[in-house]
MARGU-42356 format. One record per residue: residue in three letters; x, y negated, z of N, C-alpha, C, O, CB in turn. Coordinates in steps of 0.2 Angstrom, whole numbers, padded with zeros to 4 digits, always signed. Glycine has a CB too. Example, Ala and Ser with C-alpha at 12.3 -4.5 7.8 and 13.67 -1.06 7.14 Angstrom:
ALA+0066+0028+0039+0062+0022+0039+0066+0016+0039+0071+0017+0042+0057+0022+0045;SER+0064+0011+0035+0068+0005+0036+0064+0000+0039+0067-0006+0040+0070+0003+0029;
end
This chain:
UNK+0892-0298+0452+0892-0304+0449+0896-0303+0443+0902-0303+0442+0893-0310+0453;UNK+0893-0302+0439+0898-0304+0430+0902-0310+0429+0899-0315+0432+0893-0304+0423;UNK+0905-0311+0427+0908-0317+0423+0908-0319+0415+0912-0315+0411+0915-0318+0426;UNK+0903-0325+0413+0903-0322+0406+0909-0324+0403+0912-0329+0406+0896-0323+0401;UNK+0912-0323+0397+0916-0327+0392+0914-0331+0389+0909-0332+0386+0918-0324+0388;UNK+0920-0336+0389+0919-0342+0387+0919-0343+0379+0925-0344+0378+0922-0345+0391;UNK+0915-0342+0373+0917-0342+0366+0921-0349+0365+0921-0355+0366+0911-0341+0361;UNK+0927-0344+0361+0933-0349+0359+0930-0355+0355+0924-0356+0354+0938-0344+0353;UNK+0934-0360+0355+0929-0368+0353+0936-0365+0345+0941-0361+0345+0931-0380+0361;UNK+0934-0368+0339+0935-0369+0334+0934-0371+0328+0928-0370+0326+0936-0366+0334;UNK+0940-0374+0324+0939-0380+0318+0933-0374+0312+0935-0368+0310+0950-0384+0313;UNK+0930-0376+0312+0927-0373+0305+0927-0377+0298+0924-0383+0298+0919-0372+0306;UNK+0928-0376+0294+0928-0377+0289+0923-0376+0285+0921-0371+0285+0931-0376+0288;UNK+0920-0381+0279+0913-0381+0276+0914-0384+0268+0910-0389+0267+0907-0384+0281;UNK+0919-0382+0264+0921-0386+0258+0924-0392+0260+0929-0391+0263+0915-0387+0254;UNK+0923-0398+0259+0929-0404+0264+0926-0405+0268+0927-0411+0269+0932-0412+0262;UNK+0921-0403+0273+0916-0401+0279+0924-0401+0282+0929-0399+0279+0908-0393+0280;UNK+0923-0403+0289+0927-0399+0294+0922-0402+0300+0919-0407+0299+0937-0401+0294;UNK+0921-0399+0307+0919-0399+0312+0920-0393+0315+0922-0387+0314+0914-0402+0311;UNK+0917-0397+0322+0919-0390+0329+0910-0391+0331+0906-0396+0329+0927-0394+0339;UNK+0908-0384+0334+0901-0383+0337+0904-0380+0343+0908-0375+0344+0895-0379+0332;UNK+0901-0385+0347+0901-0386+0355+0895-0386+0358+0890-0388+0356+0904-0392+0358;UNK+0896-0382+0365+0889-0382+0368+0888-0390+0370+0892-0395+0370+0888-0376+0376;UNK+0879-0390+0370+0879-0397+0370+0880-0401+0377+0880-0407+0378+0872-0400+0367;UNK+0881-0396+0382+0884-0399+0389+0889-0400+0390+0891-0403+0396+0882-0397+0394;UNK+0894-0399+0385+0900-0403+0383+0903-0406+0378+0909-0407+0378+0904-0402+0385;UNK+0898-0406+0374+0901-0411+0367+0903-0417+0369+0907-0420+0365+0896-0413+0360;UNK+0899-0422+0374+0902-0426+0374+0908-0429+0376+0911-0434+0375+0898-0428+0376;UNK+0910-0423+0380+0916-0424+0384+0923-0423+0379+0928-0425+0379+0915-0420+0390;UNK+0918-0416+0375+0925-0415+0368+0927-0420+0367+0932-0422+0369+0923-0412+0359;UNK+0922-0423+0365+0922-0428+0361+0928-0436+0361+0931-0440+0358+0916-0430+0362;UNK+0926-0434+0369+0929-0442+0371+0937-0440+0372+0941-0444+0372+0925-0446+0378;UNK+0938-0433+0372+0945-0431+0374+0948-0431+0369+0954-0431+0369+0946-0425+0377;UNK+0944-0430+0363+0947-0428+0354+0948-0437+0353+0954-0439+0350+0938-0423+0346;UNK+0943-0442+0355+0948-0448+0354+0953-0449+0358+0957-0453+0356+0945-0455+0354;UNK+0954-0446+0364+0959-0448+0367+0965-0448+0364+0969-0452+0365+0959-0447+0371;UNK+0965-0441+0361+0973-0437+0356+0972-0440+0350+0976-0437+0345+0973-0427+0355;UNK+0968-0447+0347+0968-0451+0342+0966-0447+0335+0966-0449+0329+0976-0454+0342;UNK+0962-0439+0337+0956-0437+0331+0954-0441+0329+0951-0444+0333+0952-0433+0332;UNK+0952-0442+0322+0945-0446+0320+0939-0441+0320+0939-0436+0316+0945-0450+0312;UNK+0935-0443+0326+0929-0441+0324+0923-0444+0325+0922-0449+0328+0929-0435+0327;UNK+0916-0440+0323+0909-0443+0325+0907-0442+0331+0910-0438+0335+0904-0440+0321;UNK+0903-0445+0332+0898-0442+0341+0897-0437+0338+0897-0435+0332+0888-0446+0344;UNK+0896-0434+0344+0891-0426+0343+0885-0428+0339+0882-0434+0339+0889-0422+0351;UNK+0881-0423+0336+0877-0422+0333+0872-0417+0335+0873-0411+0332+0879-0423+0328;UNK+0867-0417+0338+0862-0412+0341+0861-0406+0335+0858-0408+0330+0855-0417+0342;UNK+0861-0400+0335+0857-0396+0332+0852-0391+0339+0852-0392+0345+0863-0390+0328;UNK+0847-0386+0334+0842-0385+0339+0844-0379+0342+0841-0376+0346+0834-0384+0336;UNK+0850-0378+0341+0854-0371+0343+0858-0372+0350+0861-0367+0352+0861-0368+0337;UNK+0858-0376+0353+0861-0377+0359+0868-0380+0360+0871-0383+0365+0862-0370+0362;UNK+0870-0379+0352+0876-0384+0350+0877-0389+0348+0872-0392+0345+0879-0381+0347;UNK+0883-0393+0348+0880-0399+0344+0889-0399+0340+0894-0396+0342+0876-0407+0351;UNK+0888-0402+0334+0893-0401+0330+0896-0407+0331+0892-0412+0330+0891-0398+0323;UNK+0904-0408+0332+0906-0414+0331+0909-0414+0325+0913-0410+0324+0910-0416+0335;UNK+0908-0419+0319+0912-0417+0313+0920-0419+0315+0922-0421+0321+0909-0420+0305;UNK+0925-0420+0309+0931-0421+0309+0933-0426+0303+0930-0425+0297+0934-0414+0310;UNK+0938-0430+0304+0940-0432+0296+0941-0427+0293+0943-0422+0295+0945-0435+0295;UNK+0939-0428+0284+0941-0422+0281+0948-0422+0278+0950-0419+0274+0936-0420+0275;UNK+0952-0427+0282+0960-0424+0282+0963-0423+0285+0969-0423+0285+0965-0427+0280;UNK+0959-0421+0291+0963-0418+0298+0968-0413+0297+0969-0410+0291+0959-0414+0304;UNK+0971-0412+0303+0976-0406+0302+0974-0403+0306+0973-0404+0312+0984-0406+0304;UNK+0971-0398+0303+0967-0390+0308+0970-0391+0313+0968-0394+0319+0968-0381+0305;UNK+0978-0387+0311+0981-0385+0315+0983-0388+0319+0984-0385+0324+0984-0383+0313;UNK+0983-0394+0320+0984-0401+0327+0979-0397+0333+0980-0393+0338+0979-0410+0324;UNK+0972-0400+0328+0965-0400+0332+0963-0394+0335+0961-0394+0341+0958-0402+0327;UNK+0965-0387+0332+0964-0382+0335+0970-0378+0342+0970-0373+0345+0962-0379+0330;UNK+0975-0383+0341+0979-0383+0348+0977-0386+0352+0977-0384+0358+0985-0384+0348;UNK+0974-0394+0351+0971-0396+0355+0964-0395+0359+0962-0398+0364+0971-0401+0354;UNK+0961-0392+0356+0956-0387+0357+0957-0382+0363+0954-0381+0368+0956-0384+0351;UNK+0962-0378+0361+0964-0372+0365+0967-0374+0372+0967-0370+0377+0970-0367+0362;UNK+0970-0381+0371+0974-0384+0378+0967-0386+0383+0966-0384+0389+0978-0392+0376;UNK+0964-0390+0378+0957-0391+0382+0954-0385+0389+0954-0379+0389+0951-0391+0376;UNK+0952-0389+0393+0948-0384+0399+0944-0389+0401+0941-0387+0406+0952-0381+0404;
end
């Protein structure tokens, strides 16, 4: 039995775009944990790729969101 890797979750950036693309069996849950730590963000948003992109205010601090990111499990 293998164990696959889990790909790193991360802020992307898209001109003042900022969002995270999460698998969609747990965006919702990003989600609700990203308001818990008082992120502004959208619902998830479905793409046909398996992911679904949450966006981000476009004044976040990356660097916040992508520690809270890495804390996440």
């Amino acid at each position: 039995m293998t164990k696959q890797k889990k790909k790193k979750l991360c802020v992307t950036a898209d001109g003042k775009r900022r969002y995270i693309s999460v698998p969609q069996a747990r965006s919702k849950e990003l989600h609700e944990y990203l308001r818990s730590k008082r992120v502004r963000s959208a619902p998830p948003e479905p793409a046909c790729t398996g992911f679904d992109n949450i966006e981000l205010a476009y004044d976040i601090n990356v660097g916040g969101v992508q520690a809270l990111l890495t804390a996440w499990v």
